[in-house]
C-alpha positions as CSV (number, residue, x, y, z in Angstrom):
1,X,-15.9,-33.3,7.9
2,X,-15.0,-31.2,5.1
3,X,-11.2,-30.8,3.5
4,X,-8.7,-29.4,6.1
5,X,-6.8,-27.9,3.2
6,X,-9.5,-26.0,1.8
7,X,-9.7,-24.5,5.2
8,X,-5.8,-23.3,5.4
9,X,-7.3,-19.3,5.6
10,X,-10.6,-19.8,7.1
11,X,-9.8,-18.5,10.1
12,X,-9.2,-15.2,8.3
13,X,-13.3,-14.8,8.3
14,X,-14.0,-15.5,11.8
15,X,-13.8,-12.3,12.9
16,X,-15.2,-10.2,10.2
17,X,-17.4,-8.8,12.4
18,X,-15.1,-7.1,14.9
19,X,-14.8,-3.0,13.7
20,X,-11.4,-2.4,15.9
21,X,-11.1,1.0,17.3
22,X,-8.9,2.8,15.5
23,X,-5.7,4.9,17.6
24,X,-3.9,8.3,16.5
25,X,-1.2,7.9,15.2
26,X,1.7,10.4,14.4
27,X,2.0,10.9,10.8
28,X,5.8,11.3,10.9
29,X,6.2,7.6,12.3
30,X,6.7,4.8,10.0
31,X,4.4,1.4,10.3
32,X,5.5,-1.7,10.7
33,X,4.3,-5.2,11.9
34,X,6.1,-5.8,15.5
35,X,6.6,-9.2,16.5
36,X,5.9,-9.2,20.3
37,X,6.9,-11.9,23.0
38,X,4.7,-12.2,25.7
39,X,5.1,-14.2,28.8
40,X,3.0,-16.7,28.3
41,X,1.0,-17.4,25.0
42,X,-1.3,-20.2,23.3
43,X,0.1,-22.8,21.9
44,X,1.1,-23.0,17.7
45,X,-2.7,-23.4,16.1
46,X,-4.5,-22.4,12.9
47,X,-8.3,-22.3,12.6
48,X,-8.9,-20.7,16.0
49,X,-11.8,-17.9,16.2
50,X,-10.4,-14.7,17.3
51,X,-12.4,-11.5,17.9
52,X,-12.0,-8.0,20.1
53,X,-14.5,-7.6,23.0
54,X,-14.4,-3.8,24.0
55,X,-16.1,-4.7,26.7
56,X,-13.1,-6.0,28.5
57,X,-10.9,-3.6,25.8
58,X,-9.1,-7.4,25.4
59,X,-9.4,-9.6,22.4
60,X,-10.4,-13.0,22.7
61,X,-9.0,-16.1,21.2
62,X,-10.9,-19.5,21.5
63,X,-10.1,-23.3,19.9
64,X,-8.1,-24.0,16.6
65,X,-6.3,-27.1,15.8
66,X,-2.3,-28.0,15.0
67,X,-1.7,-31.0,13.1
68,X,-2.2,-33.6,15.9
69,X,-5.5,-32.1,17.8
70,X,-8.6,-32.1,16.3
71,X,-9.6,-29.6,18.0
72,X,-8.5,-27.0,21.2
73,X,-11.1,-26.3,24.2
74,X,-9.0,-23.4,25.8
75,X,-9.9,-19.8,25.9
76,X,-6.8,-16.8,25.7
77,X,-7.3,-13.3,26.2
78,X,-4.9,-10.4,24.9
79,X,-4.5,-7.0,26.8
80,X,-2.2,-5.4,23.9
81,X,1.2,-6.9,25.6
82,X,0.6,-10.5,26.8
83,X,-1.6,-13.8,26.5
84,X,-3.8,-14.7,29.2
85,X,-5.0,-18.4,29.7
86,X,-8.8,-18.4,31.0
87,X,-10.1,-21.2,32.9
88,X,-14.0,-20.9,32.8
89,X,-16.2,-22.8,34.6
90,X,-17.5,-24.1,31.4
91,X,-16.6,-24.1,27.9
92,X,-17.5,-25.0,24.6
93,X,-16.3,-28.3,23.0
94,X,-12.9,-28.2,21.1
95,X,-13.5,-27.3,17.7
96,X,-12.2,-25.5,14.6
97,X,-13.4,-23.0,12.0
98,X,-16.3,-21.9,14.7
99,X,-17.8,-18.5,13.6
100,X,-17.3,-15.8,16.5
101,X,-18.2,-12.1,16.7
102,X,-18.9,-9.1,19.6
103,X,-22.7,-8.4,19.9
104,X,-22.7,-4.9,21.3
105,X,-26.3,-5.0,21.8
106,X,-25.7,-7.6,24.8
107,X,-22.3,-6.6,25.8
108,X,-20.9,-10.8,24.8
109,X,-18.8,-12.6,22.4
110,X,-21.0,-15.0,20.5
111,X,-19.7,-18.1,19.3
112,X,-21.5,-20.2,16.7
113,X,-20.7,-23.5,15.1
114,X,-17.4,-24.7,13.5
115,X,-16.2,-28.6,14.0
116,X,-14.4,-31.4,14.9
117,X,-15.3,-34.7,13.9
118,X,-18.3,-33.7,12.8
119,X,-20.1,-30.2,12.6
120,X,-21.9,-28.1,15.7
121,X,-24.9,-25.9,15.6
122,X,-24.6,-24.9,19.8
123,X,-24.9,-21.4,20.3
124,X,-22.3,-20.4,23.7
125,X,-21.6,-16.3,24.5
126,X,-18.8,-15.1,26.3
127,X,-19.2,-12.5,29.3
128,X,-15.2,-11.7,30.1
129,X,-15.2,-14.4,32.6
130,X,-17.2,-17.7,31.8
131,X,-18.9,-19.1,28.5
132,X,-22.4,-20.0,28.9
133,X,-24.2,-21.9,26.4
134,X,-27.6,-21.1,24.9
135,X,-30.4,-23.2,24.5
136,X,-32.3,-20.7,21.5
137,X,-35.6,-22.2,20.8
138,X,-34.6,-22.8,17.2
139,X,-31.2,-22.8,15.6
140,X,-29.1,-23.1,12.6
141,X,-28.6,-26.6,11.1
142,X,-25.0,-27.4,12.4
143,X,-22.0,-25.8,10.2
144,X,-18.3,-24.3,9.5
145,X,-16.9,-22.1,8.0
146,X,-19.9,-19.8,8.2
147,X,-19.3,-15.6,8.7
148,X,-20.4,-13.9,11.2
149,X,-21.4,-10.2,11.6
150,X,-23.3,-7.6,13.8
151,X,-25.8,-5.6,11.6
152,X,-25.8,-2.1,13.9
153,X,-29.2,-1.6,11.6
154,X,-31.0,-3.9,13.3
155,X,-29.0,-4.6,16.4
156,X,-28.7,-8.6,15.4
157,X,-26.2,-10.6,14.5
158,X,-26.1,-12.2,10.8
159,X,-25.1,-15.9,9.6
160,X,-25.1,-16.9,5.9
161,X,-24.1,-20.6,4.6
162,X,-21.4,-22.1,5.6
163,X,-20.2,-25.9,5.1
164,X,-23.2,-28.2,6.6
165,X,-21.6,-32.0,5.5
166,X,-23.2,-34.1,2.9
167,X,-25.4,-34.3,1.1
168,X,-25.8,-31.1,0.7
169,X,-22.0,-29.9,1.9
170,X,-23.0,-26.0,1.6
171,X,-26.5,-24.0,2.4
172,X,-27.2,-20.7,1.7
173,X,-29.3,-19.7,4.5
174,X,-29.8,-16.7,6.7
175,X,-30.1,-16.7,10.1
176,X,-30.0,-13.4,12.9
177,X,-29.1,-13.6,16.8
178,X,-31.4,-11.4,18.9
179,X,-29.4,-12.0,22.2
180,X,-31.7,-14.7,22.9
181,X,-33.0,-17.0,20.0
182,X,-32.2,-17.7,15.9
183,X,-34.3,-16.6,13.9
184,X,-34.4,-18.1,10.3
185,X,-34.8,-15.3,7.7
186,X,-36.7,-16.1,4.1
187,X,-35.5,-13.0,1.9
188,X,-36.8,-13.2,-1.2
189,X,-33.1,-13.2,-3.0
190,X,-30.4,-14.8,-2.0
191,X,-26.7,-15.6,-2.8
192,X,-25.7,-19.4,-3.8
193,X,-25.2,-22.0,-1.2
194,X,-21.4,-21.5,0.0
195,X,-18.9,-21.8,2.0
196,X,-16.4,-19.5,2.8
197,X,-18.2,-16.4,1.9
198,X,-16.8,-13.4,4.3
199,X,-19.6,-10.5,5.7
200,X,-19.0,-7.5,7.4
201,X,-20.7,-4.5,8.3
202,X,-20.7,-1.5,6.0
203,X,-21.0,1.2,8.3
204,X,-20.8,4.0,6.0
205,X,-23.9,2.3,3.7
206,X,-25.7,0.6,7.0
207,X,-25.8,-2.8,5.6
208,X,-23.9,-5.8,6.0
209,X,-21.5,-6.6,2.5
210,X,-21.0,-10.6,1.6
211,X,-18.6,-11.9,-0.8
212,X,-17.0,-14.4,-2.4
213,X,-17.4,-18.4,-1.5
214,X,-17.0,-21.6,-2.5
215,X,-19.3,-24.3,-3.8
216,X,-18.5,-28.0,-2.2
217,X,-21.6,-29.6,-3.7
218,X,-19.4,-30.6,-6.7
219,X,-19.4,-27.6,-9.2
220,X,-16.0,-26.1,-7.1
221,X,-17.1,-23.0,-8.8
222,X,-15.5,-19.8,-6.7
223,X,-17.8,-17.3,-6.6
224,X,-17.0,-13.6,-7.3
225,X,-20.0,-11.9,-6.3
226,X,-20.7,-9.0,-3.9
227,X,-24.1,-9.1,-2.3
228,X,-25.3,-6.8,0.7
229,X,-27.9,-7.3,3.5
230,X,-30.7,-4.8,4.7
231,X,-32.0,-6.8,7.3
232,X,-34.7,-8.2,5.0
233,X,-33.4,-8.8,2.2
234,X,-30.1,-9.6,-0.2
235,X,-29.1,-7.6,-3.4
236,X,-26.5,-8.4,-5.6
237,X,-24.4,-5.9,-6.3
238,X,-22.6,-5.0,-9.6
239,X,-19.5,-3.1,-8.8
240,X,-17.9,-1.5,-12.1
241,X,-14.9,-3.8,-11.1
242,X,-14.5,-6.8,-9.2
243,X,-11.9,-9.4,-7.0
244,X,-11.2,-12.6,-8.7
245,X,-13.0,-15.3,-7.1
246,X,-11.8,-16.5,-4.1
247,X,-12.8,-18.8,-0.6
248,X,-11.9,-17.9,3.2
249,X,-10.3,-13.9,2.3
250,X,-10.3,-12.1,5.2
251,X,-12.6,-9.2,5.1
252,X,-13.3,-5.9,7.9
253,X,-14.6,-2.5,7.6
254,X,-12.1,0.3,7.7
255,X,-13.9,3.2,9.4
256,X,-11.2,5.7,8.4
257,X,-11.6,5.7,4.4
258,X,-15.6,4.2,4.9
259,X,-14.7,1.1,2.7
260,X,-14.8,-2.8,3.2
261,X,-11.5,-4.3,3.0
262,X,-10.9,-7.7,1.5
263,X,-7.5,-9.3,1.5
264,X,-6.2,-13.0,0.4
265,X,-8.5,-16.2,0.0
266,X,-8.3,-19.5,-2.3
267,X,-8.4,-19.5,-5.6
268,X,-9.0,-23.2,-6.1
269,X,-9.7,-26.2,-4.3
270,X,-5.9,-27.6,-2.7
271,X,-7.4,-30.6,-1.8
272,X,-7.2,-31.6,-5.8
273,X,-3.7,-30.6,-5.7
274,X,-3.6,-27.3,-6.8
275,X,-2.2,-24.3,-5.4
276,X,-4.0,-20.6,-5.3
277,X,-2.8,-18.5,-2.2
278,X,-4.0,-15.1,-2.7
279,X,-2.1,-11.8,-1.0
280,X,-4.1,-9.0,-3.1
281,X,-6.0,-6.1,-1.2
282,X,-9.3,-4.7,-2.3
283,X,-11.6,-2.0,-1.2
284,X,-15.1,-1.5,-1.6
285,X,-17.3,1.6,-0.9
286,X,-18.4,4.3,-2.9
287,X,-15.7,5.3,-5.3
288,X,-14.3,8.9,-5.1
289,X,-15.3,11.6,-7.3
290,X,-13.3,12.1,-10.4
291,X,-10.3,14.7,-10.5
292,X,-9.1,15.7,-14.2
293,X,-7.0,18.2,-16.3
294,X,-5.9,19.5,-19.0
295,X,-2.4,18.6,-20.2
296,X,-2.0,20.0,-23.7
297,X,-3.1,22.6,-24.7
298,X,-1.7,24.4,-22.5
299,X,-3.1,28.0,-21.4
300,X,-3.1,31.0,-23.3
301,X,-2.7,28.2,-26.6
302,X,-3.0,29.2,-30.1
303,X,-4.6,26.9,-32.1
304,X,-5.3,26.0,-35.5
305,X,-6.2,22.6,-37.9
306,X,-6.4,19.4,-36.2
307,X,-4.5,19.0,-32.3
308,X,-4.3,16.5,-30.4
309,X,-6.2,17.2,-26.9
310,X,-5.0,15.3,-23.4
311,X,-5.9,15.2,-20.2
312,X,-5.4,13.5,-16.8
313,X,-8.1,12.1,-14.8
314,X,-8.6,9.3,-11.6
315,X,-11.4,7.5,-10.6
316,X,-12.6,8.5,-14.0
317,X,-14.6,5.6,-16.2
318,X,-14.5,8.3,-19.4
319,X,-13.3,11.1,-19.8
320,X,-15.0,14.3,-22.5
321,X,-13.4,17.9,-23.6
322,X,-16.0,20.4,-23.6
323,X,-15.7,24.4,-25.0
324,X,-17.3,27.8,-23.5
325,X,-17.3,30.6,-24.5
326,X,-17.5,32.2,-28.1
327,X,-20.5,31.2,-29.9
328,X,-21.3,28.7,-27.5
329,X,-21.1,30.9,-24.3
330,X,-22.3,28.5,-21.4
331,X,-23.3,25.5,-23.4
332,X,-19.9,23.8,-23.4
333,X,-20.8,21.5,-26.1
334,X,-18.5,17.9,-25.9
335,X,-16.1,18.6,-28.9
336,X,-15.0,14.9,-28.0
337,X,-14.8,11.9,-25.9
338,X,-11.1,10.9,-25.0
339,X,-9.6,7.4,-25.0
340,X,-7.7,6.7,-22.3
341,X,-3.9,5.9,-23.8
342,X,-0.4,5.5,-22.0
343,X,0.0,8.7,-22.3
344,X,-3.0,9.7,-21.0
345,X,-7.1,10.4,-21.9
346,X,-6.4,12.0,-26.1
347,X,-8.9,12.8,-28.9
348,X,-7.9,14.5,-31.9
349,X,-9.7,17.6,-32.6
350,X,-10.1,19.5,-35.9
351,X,-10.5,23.7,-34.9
352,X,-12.1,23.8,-37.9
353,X,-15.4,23.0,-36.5
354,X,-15.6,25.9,-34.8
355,X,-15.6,29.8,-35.9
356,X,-12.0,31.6,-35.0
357,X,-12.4,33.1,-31.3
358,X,-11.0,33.0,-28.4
359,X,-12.7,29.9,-26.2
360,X,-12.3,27.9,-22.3
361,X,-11.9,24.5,-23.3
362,X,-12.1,21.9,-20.0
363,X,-11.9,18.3,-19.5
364,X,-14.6,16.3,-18.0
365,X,-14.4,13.4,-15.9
366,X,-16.8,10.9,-15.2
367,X,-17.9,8.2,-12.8
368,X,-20.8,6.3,-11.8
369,X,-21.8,8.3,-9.1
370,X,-21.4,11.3,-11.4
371,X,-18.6,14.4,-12.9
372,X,-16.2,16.6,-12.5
373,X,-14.6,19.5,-14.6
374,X,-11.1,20.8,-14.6
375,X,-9.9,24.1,-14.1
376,X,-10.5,26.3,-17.5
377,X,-7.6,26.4,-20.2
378,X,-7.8,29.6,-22.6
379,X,-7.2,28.8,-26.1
380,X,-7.7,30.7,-29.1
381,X,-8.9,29.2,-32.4
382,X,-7.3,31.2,-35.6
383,X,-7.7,29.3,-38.5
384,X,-7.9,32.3,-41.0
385,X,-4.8,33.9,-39.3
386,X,-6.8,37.2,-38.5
387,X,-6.4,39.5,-35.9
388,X,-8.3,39.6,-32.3
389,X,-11.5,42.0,-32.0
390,X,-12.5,43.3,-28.6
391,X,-15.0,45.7,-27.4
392,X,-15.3,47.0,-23.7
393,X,-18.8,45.6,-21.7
394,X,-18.6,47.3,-18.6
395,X,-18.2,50.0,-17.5
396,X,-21.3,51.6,-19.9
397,X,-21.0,55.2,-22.3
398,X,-21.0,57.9,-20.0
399,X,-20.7,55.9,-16.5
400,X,-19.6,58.1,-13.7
401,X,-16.6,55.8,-11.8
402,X,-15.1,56.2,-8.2
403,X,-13.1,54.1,-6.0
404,X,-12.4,50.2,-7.4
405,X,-14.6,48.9,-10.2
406,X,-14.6,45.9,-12.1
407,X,-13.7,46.4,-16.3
408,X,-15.3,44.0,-18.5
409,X,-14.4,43.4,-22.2
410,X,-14.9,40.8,-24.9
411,X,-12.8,39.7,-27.2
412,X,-12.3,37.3,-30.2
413,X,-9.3,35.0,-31.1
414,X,-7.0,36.8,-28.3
415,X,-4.4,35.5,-25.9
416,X,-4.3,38.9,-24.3
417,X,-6.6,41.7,-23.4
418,X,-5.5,45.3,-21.8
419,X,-7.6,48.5,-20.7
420,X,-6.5,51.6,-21.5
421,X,-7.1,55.5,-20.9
422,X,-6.9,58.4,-23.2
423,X,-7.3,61.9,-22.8
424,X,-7.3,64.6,-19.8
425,X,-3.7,64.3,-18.6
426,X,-3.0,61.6,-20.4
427,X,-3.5,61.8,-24.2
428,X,-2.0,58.7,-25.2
429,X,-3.5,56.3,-22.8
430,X,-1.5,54.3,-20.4
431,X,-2.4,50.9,-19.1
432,X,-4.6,50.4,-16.4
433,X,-4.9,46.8,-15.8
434,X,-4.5,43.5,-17.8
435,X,-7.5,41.7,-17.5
436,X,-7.8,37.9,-16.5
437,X,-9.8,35.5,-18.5
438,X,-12.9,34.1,-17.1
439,X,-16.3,32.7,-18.3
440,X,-17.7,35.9,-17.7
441,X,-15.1,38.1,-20.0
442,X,-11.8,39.4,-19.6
443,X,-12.0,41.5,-15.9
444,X,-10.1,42.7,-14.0
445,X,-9.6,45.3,-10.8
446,X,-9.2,49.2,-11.7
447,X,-8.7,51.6,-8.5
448,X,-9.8,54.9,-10.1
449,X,-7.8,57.1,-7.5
450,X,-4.8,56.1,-9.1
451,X,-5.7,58.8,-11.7
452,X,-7.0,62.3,-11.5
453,X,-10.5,63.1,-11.4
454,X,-11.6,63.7,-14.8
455,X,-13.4,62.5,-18.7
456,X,-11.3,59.7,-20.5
457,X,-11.6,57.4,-23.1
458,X,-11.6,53.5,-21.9
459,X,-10.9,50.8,-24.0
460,X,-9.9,47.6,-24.3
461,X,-6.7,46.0,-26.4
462,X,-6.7,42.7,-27.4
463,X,-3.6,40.1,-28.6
464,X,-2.6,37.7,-30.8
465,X,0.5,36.3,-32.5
466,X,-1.2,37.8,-36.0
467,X,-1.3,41.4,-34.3
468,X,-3.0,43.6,-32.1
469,X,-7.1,45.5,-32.0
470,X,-8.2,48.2,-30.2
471,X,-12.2,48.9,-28.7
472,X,-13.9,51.8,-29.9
473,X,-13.7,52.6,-26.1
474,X,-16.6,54.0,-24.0
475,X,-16.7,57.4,-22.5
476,X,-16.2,57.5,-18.6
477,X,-16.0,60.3,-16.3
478,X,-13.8,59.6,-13.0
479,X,-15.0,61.1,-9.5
480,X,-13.6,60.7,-6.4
């Protein structure tokens, strides 16, 4: 029989299997654990195998041990406010550590394994009302401390390892339950022998996720590893970060965020007189894109010489500053790669690697599973202290304007860009609009009524703390 005190939070993996259906809840009300007293309940246990049947909407709690039984027989149901005592006409065997998990595909708890005095490999399902055991034509060598899970891929449930005795003490075999029989699966990977490794069902990949483990054979090496099941075969995994090793955690899929939750475990073997009681939380899933900005400079930013760049990011494994506009229009060459600091992702950048202009510098995030970009900071790079150039780009010479158009202009080393008109009432020219930035120019929104039907000179006026540039202008006739 293997160590009782290497077992202290295997009952956390019995029902790995169980998805529990999740229930609104109002946001403005706080969470907390209740402790209820019901009637009636089982008596004080550990090791027990617990799982929900949404069958019966109850959940099911059957065996355990305290420290004078080997082993309880009895079978409790919950209905969400008290413990029910069920007295089938027949039962499994008292036992511990027994694997157990809802097969939706028959409608019936499945139980499978644990121990006593000695490991069991009998097969029993539960219908709501009585256990009845199977008689598969083959079966798993006998076990504890196995996980079970239902694989909604292939509609069968999934054993792996588990504690077997000597010699061997821990297997690494894989075995499915169609409803009616074991089948022994030969996949042509396979994690280490084990026991204690946790599985459940990654509903958001469709694939059952193992981790974790223990090896009793004599190594007592905790394994850290995350492998996942196709219904053929297994695949490591190599996650960018990863739990500590650990035995027993407890381990369910969260439907709500689409990860795999693993809590707790053992960190070493008690039963050599250490201690290693884990309480950490872990997720696993597909991480979430990357979110990053720019903290210095900020917009609108004169810059010259060498500046310190920073940004924010999260979820981000590295983080680059990139520059449009100017020479480089839509290229966005990386003017560096940021190391991620107290103080947040920094690079030092010399402006003198780039002509004087006026430039959208963004940060750029990355994951894994790919990038994001920030929103566009407007910077200009002056260097020779000069002032801004600007010429208009839309509308052309000699356009013919009515209602709301769009004016376009380019400029160079500016933090500001203005259109104005000259002539027919006007002479001096009065500002029409003061454009906005973009990747595209600086635009913005003129409604021509607003002046009287006519020929003027447009032009653009740009910025900068070194003075300010007017366009040539283009020649436009307004018609409404």
């Amino acid at each position: 029989m293997c160590m009782w005190l290497l077992l202290l939070v295997a009952t956390c993996t019995l029902e790995s299997s169980t998805v529990l259906p999740t229930a609104a809840s109002a946001t403005s009300s706080p969470t907390t654990w209740i402790e209820r007293s019901p009637v009636t309940s089982p008596s004080d246990r550990a090791f027990a195998s617990m799982a929900y049947d949404p069958a019966t909407a109850n959940t099911v709690l059957f065996g355990g041990r305290d420290n004078g039984t080997l082993g309880f027989a009895d079978t409790w149901t919950w209905d969400g406010t008290n413990w029910t005592q069920r007295f089938p006409t027949t039962s499994p065997p008292a036992r511990t550590t027994a694997s157990m998990a809802y097969d939706p595909a028959t409608g019936n708890m499945v139980l499978f394994g644990g121990e006593n005095t000695s490991e069991f490999a009998d097969t029993w399902t539960w219908d709501g009302t009585n256990w009845t055991q199977r008689f598969p034509t083959t079966s798993p060598p006998a076990r504890a401390i196995t996980s079970m899970a239902y694989d909604a891929e292939t509609g069968n449930m999934v054993i792996f390892g588990g504690y077997t005795g000597p010699p061997n003490y821990n297997v690494n075999d894989t075995w499915t339950w169609d409803g009616t029989n074991w089948t022994q699966q030969f996949p042509a990977s396979s994690p280490a022998p084990r026991t204690g490794a946790t599985l459940a069902y990654d509903a958001s990949e469709g694939n059952i996720v193992l981790f974790g483990g223990f090896d009793e054979a004599g190594t007592n090496e905790l394994f850290a590893d995350t492998w996942t099941w196709d219904g053929t075969n297994w695949t490591q995994q190599s996650p960018l970060t990863s739990p500590p090793g650990r035995s027993s955690p407890s381990i369910a899929y969260d439907p709500v965020s689409g990860n795999v939750i693993v809590f707790g475990g053992l960190s070493s073997d008690l039963s050599k007189g250490s201690s290693g009681f884990l309480g950490d939380t872990w997720t696993y899933g597909a991480l979430p894109p990357p979110t990053t900005s720019v903290v210095f400079p900020s917009n609108g930013a004169t810059l010259s010489g060498s500046t310190t760049l920073d940004a924010s990011a999260s979820n981000a494994a590295s983080v680059d500053f990139r520059l449009f506009g100017g020479v480089y229009g839509f290229s966005g060459p990386v003017i560096c790669t940021a190391t991620l600091t107290y103080y947040g992702w920094l690079c030092s950048w010399s402006t003198t690697t780039v002509p004087d202009g006026s430039y959208t510098l963004v940060s750029e995030a990355f994951t894994s599973g790919g990038s994001a970009y920030s929103s566009a900071v407007d910077i200009i790079v002056n260097n020779t202290n000069s002032p801004p150039t600007t010429s208009v780009l839309l509308p052309s010479n000699g356009a013919t304007l009515s209602g709301s158009t769009y004016l376009d202009a380019t400029a160079s080393i500016a933090n500001k860009v203005q259109f104005q008109i000259f002539g027919g009432i006007y002479g001096i020219g009065p500002v029409i609009c003061t454009a906005t930035p973009t990747i595209y120019g600086y635009l913005c929104n003129w409604n021509t009524k607003n002046v009287p039907n006519g020929s003027y000179l447009l032009s653009s006026k740009a910025f900068n703390s070194d003075g300010n540039t007017y366009s040539s202008g283009v020649n436009v006739t307004v018609s409404n």
